[in-house]
PLY file of the C-alpha trace (Angstrom):
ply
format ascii 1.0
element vertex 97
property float x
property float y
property float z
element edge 96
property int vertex1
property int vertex2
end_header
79.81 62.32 94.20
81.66 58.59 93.56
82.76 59.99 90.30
84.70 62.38 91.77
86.05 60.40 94.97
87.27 58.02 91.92
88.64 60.59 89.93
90.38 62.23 92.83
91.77 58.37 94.25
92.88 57.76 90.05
94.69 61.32 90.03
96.54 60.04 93.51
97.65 57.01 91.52
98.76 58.40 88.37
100.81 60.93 90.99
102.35 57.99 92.27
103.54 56.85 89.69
104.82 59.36 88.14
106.87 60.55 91.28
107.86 56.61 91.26
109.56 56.70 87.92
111.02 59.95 88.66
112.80 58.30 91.54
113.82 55.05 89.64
115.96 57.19 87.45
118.00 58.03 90.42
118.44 54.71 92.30
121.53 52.70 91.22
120.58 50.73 87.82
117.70 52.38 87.72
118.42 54.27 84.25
119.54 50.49 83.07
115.84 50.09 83.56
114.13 53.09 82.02
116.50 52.23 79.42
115.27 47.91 78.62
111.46 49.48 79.24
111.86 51.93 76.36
113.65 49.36 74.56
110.85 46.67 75.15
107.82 49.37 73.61
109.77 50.33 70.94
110.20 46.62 70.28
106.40 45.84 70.85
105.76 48.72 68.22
107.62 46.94 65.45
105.70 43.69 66.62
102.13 45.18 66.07
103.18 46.79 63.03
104.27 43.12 61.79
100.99 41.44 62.87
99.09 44.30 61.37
100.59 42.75 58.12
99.50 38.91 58.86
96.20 40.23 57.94
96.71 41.39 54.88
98.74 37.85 54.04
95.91 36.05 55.87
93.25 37.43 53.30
95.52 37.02 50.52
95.70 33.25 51.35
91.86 32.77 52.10
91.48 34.19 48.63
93.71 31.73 47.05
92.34 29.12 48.47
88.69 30.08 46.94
90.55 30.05 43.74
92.20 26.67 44.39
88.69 25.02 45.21
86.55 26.50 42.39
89.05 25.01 39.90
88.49 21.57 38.62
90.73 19.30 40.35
93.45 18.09 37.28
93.87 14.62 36.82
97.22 13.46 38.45
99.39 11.19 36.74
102.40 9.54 38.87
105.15 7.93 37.29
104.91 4.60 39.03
108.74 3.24 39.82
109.58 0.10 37.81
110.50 -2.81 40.32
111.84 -5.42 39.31
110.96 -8.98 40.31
114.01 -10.27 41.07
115.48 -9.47 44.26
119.12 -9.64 45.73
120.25 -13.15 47.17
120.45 -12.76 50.94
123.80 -13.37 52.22
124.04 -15.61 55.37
125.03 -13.60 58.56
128.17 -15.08 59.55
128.04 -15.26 63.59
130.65 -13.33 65.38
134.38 -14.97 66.46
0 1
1 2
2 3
3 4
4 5
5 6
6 7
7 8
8 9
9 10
10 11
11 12
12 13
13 14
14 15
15 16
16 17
17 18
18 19
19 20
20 21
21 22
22 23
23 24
24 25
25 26
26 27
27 28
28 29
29 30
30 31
31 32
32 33
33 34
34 35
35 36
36 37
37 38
38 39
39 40
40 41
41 42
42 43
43 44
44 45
45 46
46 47
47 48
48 49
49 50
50 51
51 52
52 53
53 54
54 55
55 56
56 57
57 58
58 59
59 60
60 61
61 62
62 63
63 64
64 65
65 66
66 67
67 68
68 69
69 70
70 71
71 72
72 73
73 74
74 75
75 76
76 77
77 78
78 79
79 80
80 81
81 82
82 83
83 84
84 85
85 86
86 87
87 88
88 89
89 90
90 91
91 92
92 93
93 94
94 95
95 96
């Protein structure tokens, strides 16, 4: 019996808003608004299709990484700079005029 009282109050809803959307396309700037909300889920589409990706780039990575640690680590050799000892005399700061 509460499954149908439900059913029946989410059908009302759904009504709704349907009859709501129908009614948006008629107020002024209303279409300007159907127009940015199909706009926006076509957007979000190309968004989840993106992220979708990062997994596949995300597993790629972890796998490198695997690779990277099981390898010895090479010895690294830096080429130290060469400084010389002598530095540059300091001239005196003259005070300002």
């Amino acid at each position: 019996m509460a499954k149908t009282q439900q059913k029946d109050i989410l059908t009302r809803v759904q009504d709704l808003g349907s009859e709501a959307l129908h009614k948006l396309a008629e107020v002024p700037g209303g279409s300007k608004l159907m127009d940015v909300a199909n706009e926006t889920r076509t957007r979000l589409d190309d968004v989840q299709k993106k992220l979708r990706g990062l997994d596949a780039l995300e597993k790629r990575v972890a796998k490198l990484e695997r690779e990277l640690a099981k390898k010895p680590a090479a010895s690294k050799t830096t080429a130290s700079k060469r400084r010389t000892s002598a530095r540059k005399p300091a001239t005196p700061k003259k005070p300002p005029a």
